[in-house]
Phi, psi and omega in degrees: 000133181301141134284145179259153196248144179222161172230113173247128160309341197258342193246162176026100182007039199073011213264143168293109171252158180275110198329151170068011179223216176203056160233142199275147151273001148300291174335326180285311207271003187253351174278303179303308177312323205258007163114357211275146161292157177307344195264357214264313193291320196271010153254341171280318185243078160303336183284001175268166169217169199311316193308305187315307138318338145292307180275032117311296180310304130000271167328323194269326175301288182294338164291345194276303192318326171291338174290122172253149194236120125261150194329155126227134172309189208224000000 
């Protein structure tokens, strides 16, 4: 089974976590940002695995893609 990303109100204020934990795909994706490799994240969170980390990624992708950003001048 893929892991899945859920939003819940009751777990981490609704923030998108990867089913069955309280790790953020924030968490992820500012760990990924901060240089740490996928081995550097699956030793902090062993209970994660490489997939989980994709459809974080994943998650984030489709979601930026769905954000519409308009211009304002300046």
């Amino acid at each position: 089974m893929e892991p899945k990303i859920i939003s819940d109100p009751q777990v981490m204020l609704g923030k998108p976590v990867i089913a069955g934990t309280r790790i953020t795909v924030e968490i992820i994706l500012e760990r990924l940002g901060a240089g740490e490799s996928t081995d550097d994240i699956l030793e902090a969170y062993p209970h994660l695995s490489r997939e989980a980390i994709q459809a974080a990624l994943t998650f984030a992708s489709q979601t930026l893609r769905n954000e519409v950003i308009y211009s304002v001048p300046a």
